[in-house]
N, C-alpha and C positions, 0 to 999 in steps of 0.2 A: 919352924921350918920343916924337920919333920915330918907332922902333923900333916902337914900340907901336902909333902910330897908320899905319905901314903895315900890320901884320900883319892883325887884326881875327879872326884865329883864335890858339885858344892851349888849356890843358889847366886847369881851375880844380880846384882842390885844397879841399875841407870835412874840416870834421872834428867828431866828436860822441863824447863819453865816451869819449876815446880811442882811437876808431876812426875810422879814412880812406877818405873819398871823391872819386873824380878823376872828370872827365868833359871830353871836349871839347865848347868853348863858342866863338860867335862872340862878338865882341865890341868896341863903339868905343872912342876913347881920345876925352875932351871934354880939349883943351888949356887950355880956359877956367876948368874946375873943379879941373882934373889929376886926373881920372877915367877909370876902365874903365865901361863901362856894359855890362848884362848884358838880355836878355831873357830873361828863365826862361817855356820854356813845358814845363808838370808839370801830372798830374793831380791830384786830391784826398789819394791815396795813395801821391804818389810821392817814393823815396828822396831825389831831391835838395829837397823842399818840408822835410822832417824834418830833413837836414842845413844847409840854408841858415838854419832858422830857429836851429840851436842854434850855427854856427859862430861863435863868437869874431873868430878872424884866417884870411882865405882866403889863397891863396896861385893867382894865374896865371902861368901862364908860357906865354912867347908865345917861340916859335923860326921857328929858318930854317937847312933844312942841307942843303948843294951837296955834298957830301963827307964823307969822314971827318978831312979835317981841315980844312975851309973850312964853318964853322958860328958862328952865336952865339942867344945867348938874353936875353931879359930874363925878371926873378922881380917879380912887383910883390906886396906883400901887402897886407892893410889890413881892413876893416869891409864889411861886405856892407849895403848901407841902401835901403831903397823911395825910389827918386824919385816929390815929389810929383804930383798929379795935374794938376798946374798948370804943373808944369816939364816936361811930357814934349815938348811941342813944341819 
């Protein structure tokens, strides 16, 4: 958790009819909810509004690498969900 909540950058991973989409994304860690929180800004037509709405299980990964052998990562997976408009503050 951590981990996470230094980073705030990372690589988010969708996926639709069995096809993959990666994109880097910032992103915060709420320790209170144990959550990634996303701001998606997409236009009306855009790949990631199509893929976010059909993905099932996303997948971030959020790293850190000094070297080629002084590195690490975390994978977090989970549900991609609208925070309400009442919790954004």
């Amino acid at each position: 958790e951590q981990f996470l909540k230094d980073r705030g950058l990372g690589v988010l991973g969708l996926s639709k009819g069995g096809e993959a989409y990666s994109f880097p994304i910032a992103f915060a860690y709420d320790d209170t909810e144990r959550r990634c929180v996303f701001r998606f800004i997409m236009g009306k037509d855009s790949t990631k509004r199509r893929f976010v709405s059909e993905t099932e299980v996303a997948s971030l990964t959020a790293y850190e690498w000094r070297t080629k052998d002084e590195w690490k990562s975390v994978v977090a997976r989970g549900q991609i969900r609208p925070i309400p408009e009442e919790d954004l503050a």
